[in-house]
Backbone as CSV, one residue per row, in Angstrom:
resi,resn,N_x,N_y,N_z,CA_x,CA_y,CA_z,C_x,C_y,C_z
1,UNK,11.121,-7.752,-13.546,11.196,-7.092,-12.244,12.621,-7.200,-11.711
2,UNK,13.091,-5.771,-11.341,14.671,-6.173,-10.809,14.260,-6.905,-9.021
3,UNK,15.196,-6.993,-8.802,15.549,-7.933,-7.557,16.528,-7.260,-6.823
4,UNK,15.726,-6.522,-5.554,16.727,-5.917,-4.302,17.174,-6.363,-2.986
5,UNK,17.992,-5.672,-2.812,18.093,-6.730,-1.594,17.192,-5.737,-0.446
6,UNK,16.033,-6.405,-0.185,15.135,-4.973,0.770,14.359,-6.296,1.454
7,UNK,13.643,-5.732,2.532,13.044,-6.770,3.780,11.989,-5.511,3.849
8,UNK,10.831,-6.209,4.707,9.495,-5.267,5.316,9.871,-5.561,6.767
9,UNK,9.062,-4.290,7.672,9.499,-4.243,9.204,8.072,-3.873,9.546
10,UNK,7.531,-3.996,10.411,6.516,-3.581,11.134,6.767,-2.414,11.224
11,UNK,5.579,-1.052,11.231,5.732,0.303,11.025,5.813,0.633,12.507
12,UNK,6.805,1.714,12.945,7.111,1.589,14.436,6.998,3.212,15.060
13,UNK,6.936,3.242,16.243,7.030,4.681,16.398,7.861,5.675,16.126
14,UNK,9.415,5.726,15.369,10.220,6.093,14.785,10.256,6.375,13.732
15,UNK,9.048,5.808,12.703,8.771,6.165,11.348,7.760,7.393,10.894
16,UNK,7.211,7.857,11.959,6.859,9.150,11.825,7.874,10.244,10.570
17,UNK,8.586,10.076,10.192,9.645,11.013,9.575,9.698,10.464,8.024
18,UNK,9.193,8.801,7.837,9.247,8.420,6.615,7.910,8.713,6.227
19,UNK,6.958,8.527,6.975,5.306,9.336,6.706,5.071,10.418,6.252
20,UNK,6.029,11.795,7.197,6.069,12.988,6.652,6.129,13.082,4.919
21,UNK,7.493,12.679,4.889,7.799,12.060,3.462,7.296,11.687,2.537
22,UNK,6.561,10.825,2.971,5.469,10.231,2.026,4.080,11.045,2.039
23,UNK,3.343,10.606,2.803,2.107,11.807,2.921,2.381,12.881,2.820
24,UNK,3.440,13.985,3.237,3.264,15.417,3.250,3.773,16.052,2.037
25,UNK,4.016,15.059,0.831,4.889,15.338,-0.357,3.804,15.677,-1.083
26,UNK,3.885,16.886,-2.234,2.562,17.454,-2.723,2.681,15.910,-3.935
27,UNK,3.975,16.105,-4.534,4.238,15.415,-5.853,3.648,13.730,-5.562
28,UNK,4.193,13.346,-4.172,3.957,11.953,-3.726,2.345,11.288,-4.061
29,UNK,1.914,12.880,-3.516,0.260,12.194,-3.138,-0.589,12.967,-4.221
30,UNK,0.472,13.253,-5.463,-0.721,13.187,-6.862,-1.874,12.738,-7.003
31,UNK,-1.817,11.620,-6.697,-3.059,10.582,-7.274,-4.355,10.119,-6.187
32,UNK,-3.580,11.069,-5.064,-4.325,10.885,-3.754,-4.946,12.207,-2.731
33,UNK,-5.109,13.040,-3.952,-5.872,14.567,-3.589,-5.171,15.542,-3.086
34,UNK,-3.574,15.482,-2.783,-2.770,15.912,-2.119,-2.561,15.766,-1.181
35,UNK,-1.338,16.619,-0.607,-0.803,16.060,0.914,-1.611,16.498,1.567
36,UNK,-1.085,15.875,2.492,-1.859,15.601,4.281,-1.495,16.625,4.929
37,UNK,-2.333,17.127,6.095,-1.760,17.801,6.760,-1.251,17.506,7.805
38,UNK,-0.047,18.263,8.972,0.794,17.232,9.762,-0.088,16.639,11.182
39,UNK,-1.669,17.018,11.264,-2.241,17.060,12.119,-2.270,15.399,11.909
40,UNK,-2.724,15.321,10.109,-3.608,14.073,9.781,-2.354,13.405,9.562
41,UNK,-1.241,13.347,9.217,0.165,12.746,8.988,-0.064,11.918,10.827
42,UNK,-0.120,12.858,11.734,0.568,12.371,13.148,-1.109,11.324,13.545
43,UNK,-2.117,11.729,13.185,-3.546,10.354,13.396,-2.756,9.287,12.493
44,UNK,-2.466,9.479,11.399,-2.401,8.052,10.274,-1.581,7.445,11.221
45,UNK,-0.297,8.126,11.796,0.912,7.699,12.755,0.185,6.445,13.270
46,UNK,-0.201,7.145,14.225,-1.141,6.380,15.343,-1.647,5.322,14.758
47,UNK,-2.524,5.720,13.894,-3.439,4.541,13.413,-2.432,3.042,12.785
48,UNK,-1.475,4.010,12.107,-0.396,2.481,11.243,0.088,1.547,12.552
49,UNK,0.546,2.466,13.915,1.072,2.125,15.270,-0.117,0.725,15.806
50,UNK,-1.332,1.285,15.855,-2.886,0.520,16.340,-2.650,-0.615,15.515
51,UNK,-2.559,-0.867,14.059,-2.563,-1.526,13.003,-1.756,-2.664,13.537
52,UNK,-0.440,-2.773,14.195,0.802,-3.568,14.198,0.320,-4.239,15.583
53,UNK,-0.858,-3.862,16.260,-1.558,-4.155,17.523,-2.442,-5.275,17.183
54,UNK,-3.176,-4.668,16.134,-4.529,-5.752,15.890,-4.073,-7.001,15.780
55,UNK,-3.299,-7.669,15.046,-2.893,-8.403,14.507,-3.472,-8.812,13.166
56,UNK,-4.309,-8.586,12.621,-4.747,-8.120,10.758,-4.509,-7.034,10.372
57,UNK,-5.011,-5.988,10.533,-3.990,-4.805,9.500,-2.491,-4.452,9.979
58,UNK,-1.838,-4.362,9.127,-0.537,-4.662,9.290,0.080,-3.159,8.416
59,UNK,0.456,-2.609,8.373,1.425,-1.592,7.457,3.029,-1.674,8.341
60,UNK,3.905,-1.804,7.286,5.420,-2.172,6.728,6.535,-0.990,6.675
61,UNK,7.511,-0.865,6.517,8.598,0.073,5.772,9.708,-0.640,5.292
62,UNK,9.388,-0.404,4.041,10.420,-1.398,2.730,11.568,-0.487,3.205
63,UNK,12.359,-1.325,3.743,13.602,-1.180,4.245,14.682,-1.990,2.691
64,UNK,15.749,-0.809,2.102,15.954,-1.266,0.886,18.046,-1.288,1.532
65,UNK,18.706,-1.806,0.254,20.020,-1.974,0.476,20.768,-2.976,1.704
66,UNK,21.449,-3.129,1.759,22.499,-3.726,2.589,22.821,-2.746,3.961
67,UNK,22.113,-1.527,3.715,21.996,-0.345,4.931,21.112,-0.140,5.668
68,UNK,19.491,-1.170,5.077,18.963,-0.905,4.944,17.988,0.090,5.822
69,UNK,17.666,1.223,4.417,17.469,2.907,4.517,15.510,2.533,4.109
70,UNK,14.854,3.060,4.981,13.717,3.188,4.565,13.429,3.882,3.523
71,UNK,12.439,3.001,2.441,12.708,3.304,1.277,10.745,3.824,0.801
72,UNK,10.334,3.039,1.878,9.091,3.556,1.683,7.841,2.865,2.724
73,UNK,6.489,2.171,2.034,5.663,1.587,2.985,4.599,0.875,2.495
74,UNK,4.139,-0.139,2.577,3.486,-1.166,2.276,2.398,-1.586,3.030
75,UNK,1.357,-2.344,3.153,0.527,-2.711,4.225,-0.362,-3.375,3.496
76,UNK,-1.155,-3.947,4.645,-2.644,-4.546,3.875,-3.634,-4.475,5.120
77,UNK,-5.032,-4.584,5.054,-6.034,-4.087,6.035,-7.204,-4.852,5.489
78,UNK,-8.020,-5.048,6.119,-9.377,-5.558,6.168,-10.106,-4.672,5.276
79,UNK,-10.987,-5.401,4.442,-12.066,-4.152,4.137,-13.540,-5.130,3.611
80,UNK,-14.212,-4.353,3.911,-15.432,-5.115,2.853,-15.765,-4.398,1.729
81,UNK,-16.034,-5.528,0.434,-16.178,-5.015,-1.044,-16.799,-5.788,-1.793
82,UNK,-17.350,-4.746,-2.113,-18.568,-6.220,-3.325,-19.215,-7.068,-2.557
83,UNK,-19.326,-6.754,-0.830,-20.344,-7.606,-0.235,-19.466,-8.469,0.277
84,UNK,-18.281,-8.674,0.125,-16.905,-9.597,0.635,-16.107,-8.740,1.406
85,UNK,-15.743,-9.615,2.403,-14.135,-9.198,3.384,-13.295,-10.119,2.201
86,UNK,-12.423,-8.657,2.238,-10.853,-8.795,1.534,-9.658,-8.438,2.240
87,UNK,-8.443,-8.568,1.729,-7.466,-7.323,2.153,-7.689,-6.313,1.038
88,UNK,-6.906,-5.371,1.896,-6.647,-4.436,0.390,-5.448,-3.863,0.835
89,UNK,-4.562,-3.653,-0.056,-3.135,-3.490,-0.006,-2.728,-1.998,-0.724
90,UNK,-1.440,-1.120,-0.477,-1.360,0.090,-0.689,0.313,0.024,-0.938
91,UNK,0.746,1.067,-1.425,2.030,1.182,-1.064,2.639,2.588,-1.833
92,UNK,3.689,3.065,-1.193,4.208,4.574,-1.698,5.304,4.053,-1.216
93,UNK,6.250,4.832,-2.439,8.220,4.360,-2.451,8.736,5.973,-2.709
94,UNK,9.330,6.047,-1.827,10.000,7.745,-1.929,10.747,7.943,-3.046
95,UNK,10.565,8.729,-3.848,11.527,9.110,-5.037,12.407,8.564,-5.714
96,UNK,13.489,8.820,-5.061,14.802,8.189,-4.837,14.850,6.398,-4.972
97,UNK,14.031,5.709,-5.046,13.527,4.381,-4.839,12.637,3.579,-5.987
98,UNK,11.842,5.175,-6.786,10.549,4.538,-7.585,11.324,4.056,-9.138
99,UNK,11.121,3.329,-9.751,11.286,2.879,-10.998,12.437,1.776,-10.762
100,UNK,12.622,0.994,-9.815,13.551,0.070,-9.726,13.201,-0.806,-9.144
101,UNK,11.753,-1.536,-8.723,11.116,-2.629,-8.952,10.473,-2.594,-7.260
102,UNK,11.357,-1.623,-6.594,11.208,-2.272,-4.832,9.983,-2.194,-4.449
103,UNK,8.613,-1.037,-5.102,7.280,-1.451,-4.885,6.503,-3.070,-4.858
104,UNK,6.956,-3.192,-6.107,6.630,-4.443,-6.581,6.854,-5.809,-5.913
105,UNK,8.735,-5.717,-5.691,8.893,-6.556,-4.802,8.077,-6.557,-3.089
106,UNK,8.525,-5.672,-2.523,7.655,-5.331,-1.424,5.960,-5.691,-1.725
107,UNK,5.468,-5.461,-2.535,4.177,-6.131,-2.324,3.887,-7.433,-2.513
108,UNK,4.799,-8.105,-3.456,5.097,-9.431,-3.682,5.217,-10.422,-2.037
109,UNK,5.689,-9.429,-1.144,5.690,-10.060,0.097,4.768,-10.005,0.967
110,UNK,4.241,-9.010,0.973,2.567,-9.121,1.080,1.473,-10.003,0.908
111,UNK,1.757,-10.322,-0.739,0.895,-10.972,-0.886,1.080,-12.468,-0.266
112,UNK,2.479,-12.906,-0.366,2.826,-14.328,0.483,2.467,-14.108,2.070
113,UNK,2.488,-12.954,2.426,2.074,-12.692,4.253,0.465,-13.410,4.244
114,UNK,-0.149,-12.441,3.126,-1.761,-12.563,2.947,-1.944,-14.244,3.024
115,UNK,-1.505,-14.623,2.228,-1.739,-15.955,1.345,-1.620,-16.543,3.085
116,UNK,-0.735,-16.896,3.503,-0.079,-17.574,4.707,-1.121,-17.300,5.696
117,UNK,-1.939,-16.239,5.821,-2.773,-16.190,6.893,-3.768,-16.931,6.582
118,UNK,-4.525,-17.088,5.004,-5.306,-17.934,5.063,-6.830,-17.397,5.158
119,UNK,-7.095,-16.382,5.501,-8.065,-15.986,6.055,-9.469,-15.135,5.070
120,UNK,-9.138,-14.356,3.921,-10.088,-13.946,2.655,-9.459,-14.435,0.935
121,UNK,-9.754,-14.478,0.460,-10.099,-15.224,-0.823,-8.996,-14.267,-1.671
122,UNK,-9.086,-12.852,-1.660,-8.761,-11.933,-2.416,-7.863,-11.157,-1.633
123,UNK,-6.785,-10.215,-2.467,-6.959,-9.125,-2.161,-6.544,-7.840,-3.031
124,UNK,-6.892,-7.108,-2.471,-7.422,-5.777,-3.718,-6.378,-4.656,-3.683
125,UNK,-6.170,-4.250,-4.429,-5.696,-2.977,-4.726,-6.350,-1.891,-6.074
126,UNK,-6.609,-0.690,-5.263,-7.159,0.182,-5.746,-6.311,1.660,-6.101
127,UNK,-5.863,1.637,-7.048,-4.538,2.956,-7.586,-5.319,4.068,-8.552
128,UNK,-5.209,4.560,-8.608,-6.029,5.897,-9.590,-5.727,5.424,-10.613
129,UNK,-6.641,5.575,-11.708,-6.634,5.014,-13.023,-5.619,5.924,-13.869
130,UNK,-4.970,7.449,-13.360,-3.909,7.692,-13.448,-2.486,7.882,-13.363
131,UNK,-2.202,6.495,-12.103,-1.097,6.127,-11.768,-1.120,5.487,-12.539
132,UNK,0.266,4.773,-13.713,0.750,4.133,-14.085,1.685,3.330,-13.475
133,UNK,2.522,3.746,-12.781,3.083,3.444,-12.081,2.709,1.859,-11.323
134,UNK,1.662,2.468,-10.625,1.337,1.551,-9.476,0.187,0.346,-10.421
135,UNK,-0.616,0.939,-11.556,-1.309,-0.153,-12.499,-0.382,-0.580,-12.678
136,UNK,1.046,-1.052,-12.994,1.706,-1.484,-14.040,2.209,-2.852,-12.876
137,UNK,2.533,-2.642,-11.566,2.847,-2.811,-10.252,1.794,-3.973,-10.232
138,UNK,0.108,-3.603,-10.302,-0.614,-5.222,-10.459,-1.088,-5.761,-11.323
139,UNK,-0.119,-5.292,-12.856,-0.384,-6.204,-13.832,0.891,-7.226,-13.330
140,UNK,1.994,-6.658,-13.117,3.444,-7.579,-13.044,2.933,-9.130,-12.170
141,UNK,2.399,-8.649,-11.138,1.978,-9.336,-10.166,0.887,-10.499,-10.178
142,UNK,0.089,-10.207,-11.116,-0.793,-10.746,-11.658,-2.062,-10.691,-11.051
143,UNK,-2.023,-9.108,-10.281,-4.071,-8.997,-10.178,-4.693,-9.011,-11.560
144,UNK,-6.138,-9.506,-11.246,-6.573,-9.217,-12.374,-7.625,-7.521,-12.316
145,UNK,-7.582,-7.175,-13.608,-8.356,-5.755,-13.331,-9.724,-6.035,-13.925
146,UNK,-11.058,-5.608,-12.430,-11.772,-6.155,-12.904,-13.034,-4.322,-13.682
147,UNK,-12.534,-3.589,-13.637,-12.811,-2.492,-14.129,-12.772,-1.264,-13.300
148,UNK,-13.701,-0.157,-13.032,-13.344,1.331,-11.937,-13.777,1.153,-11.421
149,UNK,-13.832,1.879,-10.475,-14.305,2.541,-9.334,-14.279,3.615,-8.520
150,UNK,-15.169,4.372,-8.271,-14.782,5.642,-7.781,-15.293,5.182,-6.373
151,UNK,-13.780,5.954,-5.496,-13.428,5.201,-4.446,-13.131,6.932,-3.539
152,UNK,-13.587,6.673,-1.923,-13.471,7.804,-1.604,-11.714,7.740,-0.593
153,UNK,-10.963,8.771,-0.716,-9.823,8.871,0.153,-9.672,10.426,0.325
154,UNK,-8.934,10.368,1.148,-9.451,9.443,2.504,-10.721,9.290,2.897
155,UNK,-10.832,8.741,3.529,-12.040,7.759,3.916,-13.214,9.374,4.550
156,UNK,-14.361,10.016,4.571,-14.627,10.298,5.084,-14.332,11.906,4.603
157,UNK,-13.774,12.311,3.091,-12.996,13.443,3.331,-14.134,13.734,2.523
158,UNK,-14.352,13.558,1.572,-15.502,14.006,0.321,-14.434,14.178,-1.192
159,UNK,-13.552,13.907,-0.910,-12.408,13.288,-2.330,-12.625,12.066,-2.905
160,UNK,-13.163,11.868,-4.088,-13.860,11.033,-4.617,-12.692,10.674,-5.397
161,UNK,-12.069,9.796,-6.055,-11.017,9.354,-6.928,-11.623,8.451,-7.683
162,UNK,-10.846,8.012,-9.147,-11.569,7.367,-9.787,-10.367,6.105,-10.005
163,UNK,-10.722,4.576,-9.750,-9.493,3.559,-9.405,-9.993,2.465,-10.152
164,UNK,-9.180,1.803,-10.341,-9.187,0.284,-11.208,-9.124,-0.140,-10.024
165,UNK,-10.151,-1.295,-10.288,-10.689,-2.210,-9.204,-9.697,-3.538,-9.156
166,UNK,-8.223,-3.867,-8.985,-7.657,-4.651,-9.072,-7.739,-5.596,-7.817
167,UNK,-8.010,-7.170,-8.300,-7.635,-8.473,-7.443,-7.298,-9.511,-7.757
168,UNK,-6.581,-9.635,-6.624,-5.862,-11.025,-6.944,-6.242,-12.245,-5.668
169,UNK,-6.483,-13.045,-6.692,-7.040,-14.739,-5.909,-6.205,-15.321,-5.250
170,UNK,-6.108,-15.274,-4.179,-5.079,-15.621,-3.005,-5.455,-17.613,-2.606
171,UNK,-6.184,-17.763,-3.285,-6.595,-19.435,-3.052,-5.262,-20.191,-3.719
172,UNK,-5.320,-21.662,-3.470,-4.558,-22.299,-3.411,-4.516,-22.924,-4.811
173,UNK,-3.185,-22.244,-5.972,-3.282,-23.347,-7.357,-4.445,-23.522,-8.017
């Protein structure tokens, strides 16, 4: 894994423009039924905004370089699975950014946020069994993959995706 110099920020009302970006990109959201529209881009807004309120779901912007240029977005959220509260963690790196480790790292900090709270056992990440990309992201890391799942996104849409059920044991050693 390379090593950047990049930090996470709480997602703020100014990042509306790195969302566009990310959600409204046809290529971005391959693996995620396609883009959004800017109605549902400006709710997610809101909702990532609500998120930095709760104080458990949390979504980020991997802020990358010595300039640092938003490079993309990270988070983790409550969910129940398999009958368990987990987190479950996400992340999209704009173009310009992907194949040079900063996903990876950026979730790497996540998972020490997770760990530090203390609070569920696990947490999950769920990537289309045709991202490589992002599988490759929680083998490095060391989720374990515990097989598929067809998983609906967005939540509520009737887009059914088919995902490797990845987690990682956030307990202590």
């Amino acid at each position: 894994m390379q090593t950047h110099d990049l930090e996470i920020r709480p997602w703020a009302k100014n990042d509306i423009n790195l969302l566009e970006r990310l959600m409204g990109d046809p290529t971005m959201m391959v693996y995620l039924g396609g883009p959004e529209a800017p109605e549902k881009i400006q709710k997610r807004h809101k909702g990532y905004l609500k998120r930095e309120r709760s104080g458990h779901d949390q979504m980020f912007v991997i802020l990358a370089g010595k300039e640092r240029v938003p490079a993309g977005s990270v988070g983790y959220w409550e969910k129940e699975w398999d009958s368990k509260k987990v987190w479950e963690t996400g992340w999209m790196v704009l173009p310009e950014f992907q194949g040079q480790g900063v996903a990876t790292q950026a979730t790497a900090l996540v998972i020490s946020k997770v760990r530090d709270i203390g609070l569920y056992r696990f947490l999950i990440a769920l990537p289309s069994v045709e991202n490589t990309a992002s599988n490759s992201i929680c083998r490095k890391l060391g989720f374990e993959l515990y097989g598929t799942q067809k998983y609906e996104y967005p939540k509520d849409s009737g887009n059914w995706l088919v995902c490797n059920d990845w987690r990682f044991d956030l307990s202590p050693g």
